[in-house]
N, C-alpha and C positions, 0 to 999 in steps of 0.2 A: 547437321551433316547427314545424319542417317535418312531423313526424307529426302534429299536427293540423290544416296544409293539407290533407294526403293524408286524414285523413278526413273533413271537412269537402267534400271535390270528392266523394267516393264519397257522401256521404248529400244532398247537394246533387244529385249526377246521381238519387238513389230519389225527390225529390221533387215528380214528377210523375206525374200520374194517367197519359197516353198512354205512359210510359219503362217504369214500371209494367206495362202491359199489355203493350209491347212483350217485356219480362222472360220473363214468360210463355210467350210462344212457344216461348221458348229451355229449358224446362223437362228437357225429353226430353235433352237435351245434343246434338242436330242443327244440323248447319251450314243456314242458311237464308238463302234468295236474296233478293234487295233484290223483284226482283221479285215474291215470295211475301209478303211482306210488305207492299207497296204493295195487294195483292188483298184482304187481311184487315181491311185499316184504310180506313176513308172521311176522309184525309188528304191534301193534294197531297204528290207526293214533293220538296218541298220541305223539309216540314215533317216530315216520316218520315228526312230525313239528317239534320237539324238536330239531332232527337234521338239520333239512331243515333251521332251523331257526339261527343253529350254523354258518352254511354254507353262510349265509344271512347278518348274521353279522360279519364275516370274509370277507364280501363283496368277495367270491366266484360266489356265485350265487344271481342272482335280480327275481324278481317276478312283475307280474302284476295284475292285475284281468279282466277279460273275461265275462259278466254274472255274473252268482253263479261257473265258475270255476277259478280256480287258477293257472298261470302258470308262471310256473320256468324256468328259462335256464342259462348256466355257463357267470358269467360278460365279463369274457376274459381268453378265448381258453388257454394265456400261463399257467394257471396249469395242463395244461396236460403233458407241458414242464417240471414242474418242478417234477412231477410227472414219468415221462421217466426218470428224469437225476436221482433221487432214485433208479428204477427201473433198470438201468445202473450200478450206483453201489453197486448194491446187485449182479447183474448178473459176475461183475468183482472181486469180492471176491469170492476167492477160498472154502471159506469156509459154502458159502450158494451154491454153485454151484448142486450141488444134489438139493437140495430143489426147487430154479428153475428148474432143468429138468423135476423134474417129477410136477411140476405144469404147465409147459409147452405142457406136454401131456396131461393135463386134457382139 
């Protein structure tokens, strides 16, 4: 029972559009400052920890502290993988295939 809590919190913290973009960021495998992130996003940083902190405790992403800065970066690179293989199969369904294309040309 407990392994399907544990994935259940990790696909529960992907589903969201703004955690999602957040993800992103974190592509390159750079620690990145709360502050840097507050700059990217037209968010209050209320709502930018909220998710950070979803993320955190899905143990996606870990944090440190630096000084007075904050920095994030993703625990382990494979949710990118798992992240591709969705994005795989949205691409292989005939029936989002327009939707990918033209978000592909954006």
């Amino acid at each position: 029972m407990e392994l399907e809590k544990l994935r259940l919190n990790i696909l529960k913290a992907l589903t969201d559009e703004t955690r999602l973009t957040l993800l992103d960021l974190f592509r390159h495998g750079e620690e990145i400052c709360v502050c840097d992130i507050e700059k990217t996003f037209n968010k209050s940083q209320s709502t930018l920890s909220r998710h950070l902190r979803t993320l955190t405790e899905a143990d996606i992403l870990v944090s440190r502290k630096e000084g007075v800065k904050k920095l994030f970066k993703v625990k382990d690179p494979q949710i990118f993988k798992l992240i591709a293989l969705i994005d795989n199969l949205i691409k292989r369904n005939k029936k989002f295939k327009k939707i990918v294309e033209i978000q592909d040309q954006i």
